[in-house]
C-alpha positions as CSV (number, residue, x, y, z in Angstrom):
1,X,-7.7,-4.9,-11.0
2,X,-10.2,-7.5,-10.0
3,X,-7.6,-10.0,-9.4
4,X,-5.5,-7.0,-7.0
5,X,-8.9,-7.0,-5.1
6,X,-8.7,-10.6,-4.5
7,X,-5.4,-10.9,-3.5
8,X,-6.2,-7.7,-1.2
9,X,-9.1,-9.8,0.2
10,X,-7.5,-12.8,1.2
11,X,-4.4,-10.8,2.9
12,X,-7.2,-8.9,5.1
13,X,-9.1,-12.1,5.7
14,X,-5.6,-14.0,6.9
15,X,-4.6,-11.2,9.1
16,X,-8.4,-10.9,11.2
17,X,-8.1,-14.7,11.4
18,X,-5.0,-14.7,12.5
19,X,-5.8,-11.9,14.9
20,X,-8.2,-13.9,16.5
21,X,-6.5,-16.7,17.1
22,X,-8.0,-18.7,13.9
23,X,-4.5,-19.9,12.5
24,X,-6.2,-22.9,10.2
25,X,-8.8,-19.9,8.5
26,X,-5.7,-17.6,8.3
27,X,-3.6,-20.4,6.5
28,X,-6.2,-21.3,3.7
29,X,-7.0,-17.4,3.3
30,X,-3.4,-17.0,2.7
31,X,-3.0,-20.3,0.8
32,X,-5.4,-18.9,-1.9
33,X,-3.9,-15.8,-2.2
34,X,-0.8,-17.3,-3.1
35,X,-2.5,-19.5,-6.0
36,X,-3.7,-16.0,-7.4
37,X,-0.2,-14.3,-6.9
38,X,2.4,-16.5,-6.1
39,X,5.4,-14.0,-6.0
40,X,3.7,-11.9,-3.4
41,X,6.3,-11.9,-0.3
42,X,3.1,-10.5,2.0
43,X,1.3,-13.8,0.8
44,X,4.7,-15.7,1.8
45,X,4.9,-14.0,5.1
46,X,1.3,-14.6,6.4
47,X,2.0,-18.5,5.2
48,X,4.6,-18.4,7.6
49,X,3.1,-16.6,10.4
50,X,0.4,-19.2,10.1
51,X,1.7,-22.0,9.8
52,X,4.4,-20.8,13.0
53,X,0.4,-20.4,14.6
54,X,0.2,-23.9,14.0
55,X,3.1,-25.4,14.7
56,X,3.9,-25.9,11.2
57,X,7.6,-25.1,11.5
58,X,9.2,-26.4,8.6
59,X,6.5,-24.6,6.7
60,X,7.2,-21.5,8.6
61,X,11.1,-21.7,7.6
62,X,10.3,-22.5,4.0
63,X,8.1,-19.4,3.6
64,X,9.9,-17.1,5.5
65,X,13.0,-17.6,2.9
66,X,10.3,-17.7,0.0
67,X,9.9,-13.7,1.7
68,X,13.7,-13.0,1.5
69,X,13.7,-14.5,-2.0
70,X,11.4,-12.3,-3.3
71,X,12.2,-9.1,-1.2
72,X,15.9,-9.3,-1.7
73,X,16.7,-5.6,-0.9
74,X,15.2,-5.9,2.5
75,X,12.0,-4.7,4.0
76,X,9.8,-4.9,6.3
77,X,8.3,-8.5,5.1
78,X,11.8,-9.6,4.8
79,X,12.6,-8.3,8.4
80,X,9.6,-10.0,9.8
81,X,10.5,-13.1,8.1
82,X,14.4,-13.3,9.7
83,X,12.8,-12.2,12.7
84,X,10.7,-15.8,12.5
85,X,13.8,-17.8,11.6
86,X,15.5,-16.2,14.0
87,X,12.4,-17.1,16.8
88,X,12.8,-21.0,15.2
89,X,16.8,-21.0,16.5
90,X,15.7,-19.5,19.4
91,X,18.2,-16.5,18.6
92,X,15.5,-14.0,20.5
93,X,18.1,-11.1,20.9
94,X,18.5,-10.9,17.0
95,X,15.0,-11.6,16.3
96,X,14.0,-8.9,18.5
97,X,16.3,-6.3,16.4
98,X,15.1,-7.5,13.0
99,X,11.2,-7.0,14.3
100,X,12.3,-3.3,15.6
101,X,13.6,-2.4,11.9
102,X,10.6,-3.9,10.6
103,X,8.4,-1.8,13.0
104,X,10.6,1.6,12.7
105,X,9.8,0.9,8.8
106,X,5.8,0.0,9.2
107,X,4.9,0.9,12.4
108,X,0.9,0.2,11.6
109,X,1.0,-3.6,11.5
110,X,-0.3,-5.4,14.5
111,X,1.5,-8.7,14.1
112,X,4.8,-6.8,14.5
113,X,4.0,-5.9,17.8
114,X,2.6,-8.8,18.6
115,X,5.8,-10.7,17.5
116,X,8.2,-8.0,19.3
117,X,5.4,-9.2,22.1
118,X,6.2,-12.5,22.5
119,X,10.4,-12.1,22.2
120,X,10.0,-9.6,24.4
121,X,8.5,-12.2,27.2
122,X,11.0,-14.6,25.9
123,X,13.9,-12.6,27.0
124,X,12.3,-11.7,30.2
125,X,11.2,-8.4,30.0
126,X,7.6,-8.9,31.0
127,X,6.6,-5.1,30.9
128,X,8.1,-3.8,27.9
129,X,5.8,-7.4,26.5
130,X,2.8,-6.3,27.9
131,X,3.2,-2.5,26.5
132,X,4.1,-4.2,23.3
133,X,0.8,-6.6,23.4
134,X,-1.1,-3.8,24.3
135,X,0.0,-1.7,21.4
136,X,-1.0,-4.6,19.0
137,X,-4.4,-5.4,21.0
138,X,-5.2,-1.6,19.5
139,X,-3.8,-1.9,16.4
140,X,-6.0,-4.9,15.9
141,X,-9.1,-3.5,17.5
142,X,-8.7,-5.5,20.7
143,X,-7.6,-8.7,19.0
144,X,-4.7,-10.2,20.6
145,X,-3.0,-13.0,18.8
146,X,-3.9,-15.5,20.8
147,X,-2.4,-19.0,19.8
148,X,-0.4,-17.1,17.6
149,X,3.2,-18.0,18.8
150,X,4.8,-21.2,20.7
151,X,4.7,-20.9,24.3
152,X,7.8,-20.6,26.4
153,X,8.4,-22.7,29.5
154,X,9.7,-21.2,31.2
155,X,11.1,-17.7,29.4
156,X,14.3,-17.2,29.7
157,X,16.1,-14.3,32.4
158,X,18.4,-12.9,29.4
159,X,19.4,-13.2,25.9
160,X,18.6,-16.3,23.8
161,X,19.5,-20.0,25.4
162,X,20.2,-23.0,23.5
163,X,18.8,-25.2,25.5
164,X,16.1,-23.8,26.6
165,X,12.7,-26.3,26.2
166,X,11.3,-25.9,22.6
167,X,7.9,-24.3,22.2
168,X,4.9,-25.6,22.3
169,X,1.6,-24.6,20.8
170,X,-0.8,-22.4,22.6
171,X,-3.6,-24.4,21.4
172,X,-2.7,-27.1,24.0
173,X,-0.7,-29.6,21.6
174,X,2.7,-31.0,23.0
175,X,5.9,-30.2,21.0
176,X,9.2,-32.2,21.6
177,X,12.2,-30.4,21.9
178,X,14.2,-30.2,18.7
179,X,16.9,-33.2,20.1
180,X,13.9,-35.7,20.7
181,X,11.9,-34.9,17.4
182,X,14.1,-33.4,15.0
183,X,11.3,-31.6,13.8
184,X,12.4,-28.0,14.4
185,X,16.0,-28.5,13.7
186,X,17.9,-24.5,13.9
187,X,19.2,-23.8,10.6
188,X,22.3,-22.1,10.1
189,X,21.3,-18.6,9.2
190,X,24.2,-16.5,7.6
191,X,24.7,-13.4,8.4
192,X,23.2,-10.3,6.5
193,X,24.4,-7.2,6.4
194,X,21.7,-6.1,8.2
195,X,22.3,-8.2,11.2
196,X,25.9,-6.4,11.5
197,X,25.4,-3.3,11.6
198,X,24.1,-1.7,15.0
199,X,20.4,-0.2,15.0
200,X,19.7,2.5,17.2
201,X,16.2,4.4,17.6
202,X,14.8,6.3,15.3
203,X,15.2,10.2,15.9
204,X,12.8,12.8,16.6
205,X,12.3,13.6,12.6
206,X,11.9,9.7,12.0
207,X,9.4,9.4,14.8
208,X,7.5,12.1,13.1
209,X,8.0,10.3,9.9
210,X,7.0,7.3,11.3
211,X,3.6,8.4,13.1
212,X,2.4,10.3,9.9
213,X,3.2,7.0,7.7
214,X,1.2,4.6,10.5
215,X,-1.7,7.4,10.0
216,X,-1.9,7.3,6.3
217,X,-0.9,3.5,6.2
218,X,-4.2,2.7,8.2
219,X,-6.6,5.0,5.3
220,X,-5.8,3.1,1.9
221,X,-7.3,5.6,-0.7
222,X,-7.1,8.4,1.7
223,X,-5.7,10.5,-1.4
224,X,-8.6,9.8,-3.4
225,X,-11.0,11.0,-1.3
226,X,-9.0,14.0,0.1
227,X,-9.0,15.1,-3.7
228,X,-12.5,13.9,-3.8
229,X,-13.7,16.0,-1.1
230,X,-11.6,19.2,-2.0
231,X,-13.4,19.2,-5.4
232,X,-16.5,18.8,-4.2
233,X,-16.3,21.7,-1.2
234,X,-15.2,23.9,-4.3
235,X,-17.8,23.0,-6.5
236,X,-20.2,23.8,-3.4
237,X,-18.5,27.1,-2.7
238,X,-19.0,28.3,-6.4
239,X,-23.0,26.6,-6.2
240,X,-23.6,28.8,-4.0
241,X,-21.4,31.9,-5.3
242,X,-23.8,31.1,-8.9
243,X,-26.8,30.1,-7.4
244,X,-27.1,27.3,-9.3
245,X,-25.4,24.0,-10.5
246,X,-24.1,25.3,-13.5
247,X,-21.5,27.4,-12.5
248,X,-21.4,31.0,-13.8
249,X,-18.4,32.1,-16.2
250,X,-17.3,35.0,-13.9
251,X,-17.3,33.6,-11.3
252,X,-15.1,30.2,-13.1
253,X,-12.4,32.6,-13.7
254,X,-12.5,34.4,-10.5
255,X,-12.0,31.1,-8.5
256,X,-8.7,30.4,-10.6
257,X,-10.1,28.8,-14.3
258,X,-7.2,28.9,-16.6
259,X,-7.9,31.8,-19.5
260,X,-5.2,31.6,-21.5
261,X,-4.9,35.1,-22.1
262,X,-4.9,35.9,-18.6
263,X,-1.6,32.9,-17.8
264,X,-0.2,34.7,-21.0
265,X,0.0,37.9,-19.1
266,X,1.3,35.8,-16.1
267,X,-0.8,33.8,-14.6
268,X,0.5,31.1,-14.6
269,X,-1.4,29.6,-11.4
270,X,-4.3,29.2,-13.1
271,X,-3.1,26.0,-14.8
272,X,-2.4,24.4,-11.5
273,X,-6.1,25.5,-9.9
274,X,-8.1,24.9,-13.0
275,X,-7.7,20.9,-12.3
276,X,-9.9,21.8,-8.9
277,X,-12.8,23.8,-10.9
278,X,-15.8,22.5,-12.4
279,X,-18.8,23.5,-15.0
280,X,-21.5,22.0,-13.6
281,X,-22.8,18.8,-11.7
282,X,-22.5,16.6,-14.6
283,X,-18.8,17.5,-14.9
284,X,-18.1,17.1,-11.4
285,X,-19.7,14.3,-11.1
286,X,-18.6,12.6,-13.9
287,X,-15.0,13.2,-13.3
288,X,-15.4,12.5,-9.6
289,X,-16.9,9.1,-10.1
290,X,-14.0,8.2,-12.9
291,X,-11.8,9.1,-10.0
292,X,-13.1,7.0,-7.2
293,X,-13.1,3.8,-9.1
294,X,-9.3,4.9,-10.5
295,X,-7.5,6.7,-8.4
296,X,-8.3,4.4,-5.9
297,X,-6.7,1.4,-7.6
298,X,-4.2,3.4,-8.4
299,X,-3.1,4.8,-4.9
300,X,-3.1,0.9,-3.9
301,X,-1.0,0.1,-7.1
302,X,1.8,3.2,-6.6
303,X,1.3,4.1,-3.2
304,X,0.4,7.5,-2.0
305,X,3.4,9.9,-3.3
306,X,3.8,8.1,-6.3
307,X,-0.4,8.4,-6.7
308,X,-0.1,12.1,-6.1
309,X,3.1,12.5,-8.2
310,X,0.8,11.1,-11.3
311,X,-1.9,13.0,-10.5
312,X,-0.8,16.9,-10.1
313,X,2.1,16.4,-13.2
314,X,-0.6,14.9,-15.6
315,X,-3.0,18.0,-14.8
316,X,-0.1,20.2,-14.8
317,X,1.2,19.1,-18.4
318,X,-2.4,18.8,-19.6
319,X,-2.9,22.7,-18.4
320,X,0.4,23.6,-20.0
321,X,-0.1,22.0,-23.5
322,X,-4.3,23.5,-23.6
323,X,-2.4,26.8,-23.4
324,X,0.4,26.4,-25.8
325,X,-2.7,24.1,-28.5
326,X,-5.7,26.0,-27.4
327,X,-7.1,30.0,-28.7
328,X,-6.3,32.7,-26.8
329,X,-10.0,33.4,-25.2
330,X,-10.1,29.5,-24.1
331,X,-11.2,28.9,-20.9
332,X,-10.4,25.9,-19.2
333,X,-11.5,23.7,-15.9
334,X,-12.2,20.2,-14.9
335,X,-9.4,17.4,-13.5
336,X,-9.8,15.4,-16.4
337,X,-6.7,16.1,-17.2
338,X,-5.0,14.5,-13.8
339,X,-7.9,11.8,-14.5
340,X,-6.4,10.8,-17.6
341,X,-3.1,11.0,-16.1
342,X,-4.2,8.2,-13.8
343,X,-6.3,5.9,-16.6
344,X,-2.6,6.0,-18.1
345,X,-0.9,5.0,-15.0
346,X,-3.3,2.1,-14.8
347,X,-2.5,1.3,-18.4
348,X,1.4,1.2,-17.6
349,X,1.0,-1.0,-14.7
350,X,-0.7,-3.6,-16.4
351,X,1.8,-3.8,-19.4
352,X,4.9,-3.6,-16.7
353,X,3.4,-6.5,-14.9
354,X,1.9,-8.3,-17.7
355,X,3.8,-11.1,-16.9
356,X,3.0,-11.8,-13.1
357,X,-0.6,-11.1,-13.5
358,X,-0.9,-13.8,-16.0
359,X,-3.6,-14.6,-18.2
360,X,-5.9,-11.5,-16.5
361,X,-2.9,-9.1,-17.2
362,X,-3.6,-10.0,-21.0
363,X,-7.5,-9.4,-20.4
364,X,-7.0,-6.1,-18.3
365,X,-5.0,-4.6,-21.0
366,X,-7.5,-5.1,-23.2
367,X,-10.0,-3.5,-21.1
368,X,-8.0,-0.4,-21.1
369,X,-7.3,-0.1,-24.8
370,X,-11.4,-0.5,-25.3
371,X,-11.5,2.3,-22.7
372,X,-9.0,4.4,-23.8
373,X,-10.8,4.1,-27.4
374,X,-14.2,5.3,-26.5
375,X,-13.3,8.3,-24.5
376,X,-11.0,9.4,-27.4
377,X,-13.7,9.3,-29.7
378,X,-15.9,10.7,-27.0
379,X,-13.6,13.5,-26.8
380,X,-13.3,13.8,-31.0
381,X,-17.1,13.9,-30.8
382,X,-18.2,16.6,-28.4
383,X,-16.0,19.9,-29.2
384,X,-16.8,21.3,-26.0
385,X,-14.6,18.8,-24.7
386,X,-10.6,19.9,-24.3
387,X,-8.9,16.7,-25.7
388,X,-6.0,18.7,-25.6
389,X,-5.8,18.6,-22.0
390,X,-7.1,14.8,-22.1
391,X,-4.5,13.7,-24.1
392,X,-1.5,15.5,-22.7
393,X,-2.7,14.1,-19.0
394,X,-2.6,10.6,-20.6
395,X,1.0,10.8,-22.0
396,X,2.3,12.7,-18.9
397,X,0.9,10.4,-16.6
398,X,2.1,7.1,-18.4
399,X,5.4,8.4,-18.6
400,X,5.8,9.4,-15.0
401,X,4.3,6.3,-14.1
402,X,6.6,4.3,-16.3
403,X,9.4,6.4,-14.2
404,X,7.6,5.5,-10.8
405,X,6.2,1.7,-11.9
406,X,6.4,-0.3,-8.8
407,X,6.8,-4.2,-10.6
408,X,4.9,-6.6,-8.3
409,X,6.6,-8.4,-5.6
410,X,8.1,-5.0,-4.4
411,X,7.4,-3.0,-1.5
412,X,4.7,0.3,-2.5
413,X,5.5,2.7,0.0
């Protein structure tokens, strides 16, 4: 998890450099995130965005096929990344199309616009740039890329011209054209399937699509605390419905606990609410806390369906196997359940991607069989605890997570 962080780090301190115009910062930030994960294609991507910032073009070519390498199946790193190759031949009509899929696919990313920017201006269309600029300029809190991409002297009226002057960097160097250095020679790109088929704008269900994705995409563990927060305004409602912090029985069952007898008769809600219900502010709190540090490493690790997915089928399965395990007159509550659900989701991911984490995937398993161990005999220690429920979380949520597993170097959606 700690080594996730890092690489999470250095992507976030690339793209503010880059945003501001700091292309050398950007390059080492991205340079040691690609020490710590090598077969990252984000990593790969803001190498070559960087080192395009620089003037680096080579560089730039080399990394954006490292992208297409590892993001075979297309994306919207692998889009970006023609989208550059395509800038390098000067093909600006074809980059311009692969930067619109990669926007109608991640509309949230301010370097796209940016990008879509600068081809924009190259083809001539100086107002649909500047709407395009602007866009990325409030993406990126007001940054604006400058320095970011080779100038253009002067643009061209239409389409893509082969001999128009090569770029130059913004920062004031002189670049030769490619015939006098040789130094930004235009590969021959084949053809992808992509780049035959004909895009057209997305529709009004996509667009919808699209904006709630760009919302959610700006809020990482926005699932974590909405379930955070719904817990907690439930636990506050029944405070005050029990005047105090440990919450009365009746009113436990009235909010939806799951009595077994009661789900026998046909109930069978309760299972589902029960994960939202709490005994008292140690439970809540506990569970809550457990969650936070979790989920959220889980949410970045799945993505947020997936996240969700884990979440509600491990409480669900832990609800269903208390009933069938568990006495009649049992009453249950608490998300431990879905908690556990999640620790094993954690657990799957590590020993899926043991192999591209490297020596700290070894380590992090370890760390979660210690774990795992104490709250079992936790669990076996305290019978007021429903283990039951704890332990049929854990195997539900490690088998839907083995179902779900994003391996690394794939898109988490």
């Amino acid at each position: 998890m700690e080594a996730q962080t890092e690489i999470q780090t250095y992507l976030e301190r690339g793209k503010d450099a880059l945003a501001q115009g700091q292309a050398r910062d950007a390059a080492i930030a991205y340079a040691h995130a690609a020490q710590i994960e090598p077969d990252n294609p984000m990593v790969h991507l803001g190498l070559a965005e960087a080192n395009l910032a620089l003037g680096n073009y080579d560089i730039t070519r080399i990394a954006s096929k490292r992208v297409q390498e590892l993001q075979p199946a297309g994306g919207p790193e692998g889009m970006t990344a023609q989208a550059l190759l395509d800038l390098l031949s000067r093909r600006y009509d074809r980059a311009l199309e692969f930067i619109d899929k990669a926007i109608a696919m991640e509309p949230g990313v301010a370097y796209m616009h940016a990008l879509r920017s600068f081809l924009l201006r190259a083809l001539g269309q100086d107002y649909d740039a500047n709407l395009a600029r602007a866009r990325s300029s409030r993406l990126a809190y007001g940054a604006r890329f400058e320095n970011c991409f080779p100038q253009l002297e002067p643009p061209p009226v239409s389409g893509y011209s082969a001999v128009a002057p090569a770029p130059t960097l913004g920062q004031g160097e002189e670049r030769k054209t490619t015939a006098e250095s040789g130094t930004v020679p235009a590969p021959d790109v084949p053809k992808t399937r992509e780049a035959e088929q004909s895009w057209s704008p997305p529709n009004q269900m996509q667009r919808q699509m699209i904006r709630t994705r760009f919302v959610m995409s700006r809020y990482p563990n926005l699932v974590t605390y909405t379930i955070v927060g719904i817990n907690a305004l439930i636990y506050l409602i029944m405070v005050v419905m029990s005047r105090s912090l440990d919450i009365n029985i009746d009113v436990l069952v009235n909010m939806g606990a799951q009595v077994n007898l009661l789900v026998a008769q046909g109930q069978f809600w309760r299972i589902f609410t029960a994960m939202f219900l709490h005994f008292s502010i140690f439970h809540i709190g506990l569970n809550m806390l457990s969650l936070f540090f979790i989920g959220s490493a889980i949410e970045v690790f799945y993505g947020k369906w997936r996240y969700l997915v884990i979440y509600l089928g491990s409480g669900i399965v832990g609800g269903i196997l208390t009933y069938f395990l568990s006495s009649p007159d049992t009453v249950a509550a608490g998300a431990s359940g879905a908690i556990f659900g999640v620790f094993g989701a954690l657990g799957v991911f590590y020993v899926v991607n043991w192999r591209a984490l490297g020596s700290y995937g070894r380590g992090a398993i370890g760390n979660w069989v210690f774990w795992l161990g104490l709250n079992i005999v936790f669990g076996l220690s305290d019978p007021s605890i429903g283990l039951t429920d704890h332990l049929g979380g854990l195997v539900a949520g490690m088998l839907i997570a083995f179902l779900l597993i994003p391996r690394l170097g794939q898109r988490r959606v």
